[in-house]
C-alpha positions in Angstrom: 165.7 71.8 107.0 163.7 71.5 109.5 162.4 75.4 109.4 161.4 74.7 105.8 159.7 71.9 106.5 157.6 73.9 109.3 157.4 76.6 106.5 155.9 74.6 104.1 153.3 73.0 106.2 152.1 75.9 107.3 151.6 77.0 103.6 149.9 73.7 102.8 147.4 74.7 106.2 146.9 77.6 105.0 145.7 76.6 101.5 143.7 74.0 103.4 141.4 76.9 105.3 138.5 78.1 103.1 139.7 81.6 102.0 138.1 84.8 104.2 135.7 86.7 101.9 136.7 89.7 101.5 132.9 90.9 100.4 131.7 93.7 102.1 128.9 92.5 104.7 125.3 93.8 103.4 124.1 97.0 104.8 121.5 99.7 104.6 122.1 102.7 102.9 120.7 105.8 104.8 118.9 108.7 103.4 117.8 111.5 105.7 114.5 113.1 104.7 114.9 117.3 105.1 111.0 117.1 106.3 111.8 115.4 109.8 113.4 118.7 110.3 109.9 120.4 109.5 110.3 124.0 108.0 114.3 124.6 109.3 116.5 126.1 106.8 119.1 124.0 105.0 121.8 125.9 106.8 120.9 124.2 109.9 120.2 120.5 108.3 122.9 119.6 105.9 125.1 119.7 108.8 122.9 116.9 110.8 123.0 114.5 107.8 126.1 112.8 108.4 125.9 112.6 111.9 122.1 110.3 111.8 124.7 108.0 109.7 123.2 109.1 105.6 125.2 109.9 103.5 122.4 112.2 101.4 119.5 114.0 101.5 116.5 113.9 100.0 114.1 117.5 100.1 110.5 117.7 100.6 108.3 121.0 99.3 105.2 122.2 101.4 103.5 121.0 103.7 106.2 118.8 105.0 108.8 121.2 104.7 110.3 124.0 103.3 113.6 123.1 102.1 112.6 121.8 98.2 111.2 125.8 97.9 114.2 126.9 99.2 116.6 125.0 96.9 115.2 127.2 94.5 115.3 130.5 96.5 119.3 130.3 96.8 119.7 128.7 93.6 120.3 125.1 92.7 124.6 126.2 92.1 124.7 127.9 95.6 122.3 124.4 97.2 125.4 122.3 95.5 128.1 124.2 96.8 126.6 123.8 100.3 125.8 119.6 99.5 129.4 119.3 98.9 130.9 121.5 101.7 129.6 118.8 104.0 130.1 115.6 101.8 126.8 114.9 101.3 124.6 114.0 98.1 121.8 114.6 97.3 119.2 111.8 96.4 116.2 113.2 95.5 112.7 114.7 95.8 109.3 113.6 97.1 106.5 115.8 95.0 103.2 114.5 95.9 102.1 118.3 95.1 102.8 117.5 91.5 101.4 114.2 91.3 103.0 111.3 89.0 102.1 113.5 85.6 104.0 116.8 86.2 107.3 115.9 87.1 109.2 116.5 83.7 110.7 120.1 85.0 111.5 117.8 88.5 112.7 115.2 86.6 115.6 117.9 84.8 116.1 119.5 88.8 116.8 116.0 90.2 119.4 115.1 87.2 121.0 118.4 87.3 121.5 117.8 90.9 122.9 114.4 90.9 119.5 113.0 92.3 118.3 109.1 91.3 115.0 109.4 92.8 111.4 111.3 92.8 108.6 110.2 95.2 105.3 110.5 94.1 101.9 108.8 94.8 99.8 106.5 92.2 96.9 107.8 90.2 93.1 106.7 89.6 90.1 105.1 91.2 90.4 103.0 94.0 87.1 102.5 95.5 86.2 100.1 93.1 85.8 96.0 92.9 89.2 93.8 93.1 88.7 93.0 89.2 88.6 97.0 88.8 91.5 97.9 91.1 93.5 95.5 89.3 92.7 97.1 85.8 93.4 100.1 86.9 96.5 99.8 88.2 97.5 98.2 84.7 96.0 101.5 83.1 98.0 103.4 85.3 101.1 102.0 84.6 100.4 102.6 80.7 99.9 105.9 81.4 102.9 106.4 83.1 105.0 105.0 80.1 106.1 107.6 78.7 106.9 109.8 81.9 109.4 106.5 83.3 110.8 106.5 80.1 112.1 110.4 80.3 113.2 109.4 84.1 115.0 106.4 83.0 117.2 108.7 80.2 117.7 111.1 82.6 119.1 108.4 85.2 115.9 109.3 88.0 113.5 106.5 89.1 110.0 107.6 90.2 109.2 105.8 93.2 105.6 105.2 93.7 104.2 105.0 97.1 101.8 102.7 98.8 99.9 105.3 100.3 96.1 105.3 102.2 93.4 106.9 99.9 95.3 105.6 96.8 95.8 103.8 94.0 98.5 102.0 95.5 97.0 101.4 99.0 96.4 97.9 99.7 99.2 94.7 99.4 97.2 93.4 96.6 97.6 96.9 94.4 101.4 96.7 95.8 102.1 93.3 94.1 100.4 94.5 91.0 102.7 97.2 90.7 105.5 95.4 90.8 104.4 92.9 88.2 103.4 95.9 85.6 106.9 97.7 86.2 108.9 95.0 86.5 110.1 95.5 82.6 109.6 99.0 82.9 112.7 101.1 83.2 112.8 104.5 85.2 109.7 103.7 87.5 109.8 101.5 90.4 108.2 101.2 94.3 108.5 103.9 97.0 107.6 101.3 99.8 105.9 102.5 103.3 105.4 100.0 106.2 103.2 102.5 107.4 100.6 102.3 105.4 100.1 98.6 105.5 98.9 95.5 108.1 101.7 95.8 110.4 102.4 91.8 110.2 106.5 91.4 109.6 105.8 88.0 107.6 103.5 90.4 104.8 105.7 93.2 104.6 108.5 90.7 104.5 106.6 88.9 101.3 106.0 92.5 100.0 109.6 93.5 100.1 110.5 90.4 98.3 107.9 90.7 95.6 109.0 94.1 94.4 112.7 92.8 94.5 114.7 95.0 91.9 111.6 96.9 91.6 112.3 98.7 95.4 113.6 102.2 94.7 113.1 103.3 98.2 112.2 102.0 101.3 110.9 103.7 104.6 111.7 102.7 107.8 108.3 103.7 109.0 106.5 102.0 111.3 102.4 102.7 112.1 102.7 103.1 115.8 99.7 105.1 116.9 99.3 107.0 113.8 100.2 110.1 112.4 96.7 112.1 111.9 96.0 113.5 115.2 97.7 116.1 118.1 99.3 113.2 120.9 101.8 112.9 123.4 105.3 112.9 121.8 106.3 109.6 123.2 103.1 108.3 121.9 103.6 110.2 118.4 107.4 108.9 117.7 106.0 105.1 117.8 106.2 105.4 114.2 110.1 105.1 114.3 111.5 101.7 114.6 112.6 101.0 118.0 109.9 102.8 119.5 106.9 101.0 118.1 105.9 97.5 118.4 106.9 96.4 115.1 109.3 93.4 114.7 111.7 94.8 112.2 113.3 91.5 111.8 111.7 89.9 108.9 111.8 93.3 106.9 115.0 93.7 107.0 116.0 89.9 106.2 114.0 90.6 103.4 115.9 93.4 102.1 118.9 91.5 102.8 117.2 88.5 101.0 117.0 91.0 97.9 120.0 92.9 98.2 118.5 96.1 98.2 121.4 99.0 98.4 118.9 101.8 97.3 118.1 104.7 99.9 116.7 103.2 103.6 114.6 106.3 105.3 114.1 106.9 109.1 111.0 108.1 109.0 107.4 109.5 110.7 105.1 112.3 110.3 104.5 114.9 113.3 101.5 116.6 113.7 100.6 119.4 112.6 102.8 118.6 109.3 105.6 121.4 109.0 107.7 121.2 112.6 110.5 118.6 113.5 109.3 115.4 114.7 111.1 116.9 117.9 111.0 120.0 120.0 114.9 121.0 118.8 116.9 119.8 116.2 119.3 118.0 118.2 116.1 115.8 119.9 115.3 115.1 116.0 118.5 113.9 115.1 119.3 111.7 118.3 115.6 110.0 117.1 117.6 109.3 114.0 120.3 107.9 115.5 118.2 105.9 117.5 116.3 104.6 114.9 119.3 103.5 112.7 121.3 102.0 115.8 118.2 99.8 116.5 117.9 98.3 112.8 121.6 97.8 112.3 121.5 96.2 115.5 119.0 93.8 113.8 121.2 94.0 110.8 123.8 92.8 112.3 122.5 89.5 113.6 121.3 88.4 110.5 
């Protein structure tokens, strides 16, 4: 009698603790970007992928790299054989060379592949008058109509970027953006840090406002810039952890938003072409760097 009795108050303590979620803790979702590798051959990074902690790969043409030419060199069967011999997808393209009017052939490549996403920057005047830029980003947007439309069928977002010497360049065009797409199906926000007032609270407020609208964000700090010949350590300030950016309100922010599209780790080396490090094993550790520092941060939020 007694044993029952114990067994039934412990049932009755039990139901008296709140139950344990059993909801997966948020996260980011890695994507590694083939041009940190500069010009190496796909044979040598698909096998680096998993280890910086992605789980795809998204390809870059010329300048950047090489390895969206090459896709089509071996064929796009033979590049899917190799993406699943190492359990990787593939996520995408970025095709500035193209421009956001020109990607209907991409836009079949990236479906074919598997791919949700093409990176490309805006399109029109930007040295102009507030009143202007604002107008223009609107006109923009109605141009691009037809182009998201043929994305969203084909299950590809184009992700436009904030990018200097663009349409898209300053946090007020940014938030404009958002508020022309945000009904718009098959176009959404490429968003780079980068290119913006490094203040954590803005790019925080920036992250927010594109909320369902973010198709990918870069993990790309300014540093000391990326236009220039400098000393490596002084060159890989744009990777977070080795800048001075406070990558905590960022990332609350994605948090904030739920955002479980593509995170890159991400910086330009100069000249544009060669691995942000010397060897491919000094670029990858600067991946794995870079993603143990923000899920660090992730992990105290």
């Amino acid at each position: 009698m007694t044993s029952r009795r114990r067994f039934l108050q412990s049932l009755s303590a039990i139901a008296a603790c709140p139950a344990v979620s059993a909801e997966t803790p948020w996260k980011l979702n890695y994507m590694l970007a083939s041009s940190i590798y500069g010009s190496l051959p796909l044979a040598e990074i698909l096998p680096e992928v998993k280890k910086t902690g992605a789980t795809g790969i998204e390809l870059w043409p010329k300048k950047h790299g090489t390895q969206r030419e090459e896709m089509d060199a071996i064929g796009h069967k033979k590049f899917a054989e190799m993406l699943k011999d190492h359990g990787i997808s593939f996520g995408g393209t970025t095709r500035y060379d193209l421009g956001p009017f020109r990607l209907t052939e991409e836009i079949g490549v990236v479906k074919e592949l598997g791919g949700t996403f093409i990176v490309t920057g805006g399109s029109g005047d930007y040295k102009v008058s507030p009143e202007q830029l604002k107008l223009n980003v609107q006109d923009f947007v109605e141009k691009m109509k037809p182009h998201a439309a043929l994305a969203a069928e084909s299950g590809v977002t184009l992700g436009i970027e904030n990018h200097v010497n663009n349409l898209i360049d300053t946090p007020d065009s940014l938030r404009w953006l958002a508020d022309a797409i945000r009904d718009i199906p098959g176009i959404g926000i490429a968003l780079a840090p980068y290119h913006l007032p490094q203040e954590p609270k803005l790019l925080a407020d920036l992250i927010v406002h594109c909320d369902k609208k973010l198709t990918l964000f870069y993990a790309w700090e300014h540093g000391m810039g990326c236009m220039k010949p400098m000393p490596k350590e002084e060159e890989i300030q744009q990777l977070p952890g080795r800048g001075p950016l406070d990558w905590k309100p960022p990332l609350a922010a994605l948090k904030q938003i739920n955002f479980t599209g593509p995170t890159e780790i991400f910086m330009h080396p100069t000249p544009r072409g060669i691995p942000i490090m010397p060897t491919l094993a000094e670029s990858t550790a600067e991946m794995i760097r870079g993603r143990e520092h923000l899920d660090k941060i992730v992990s105290s939020l």
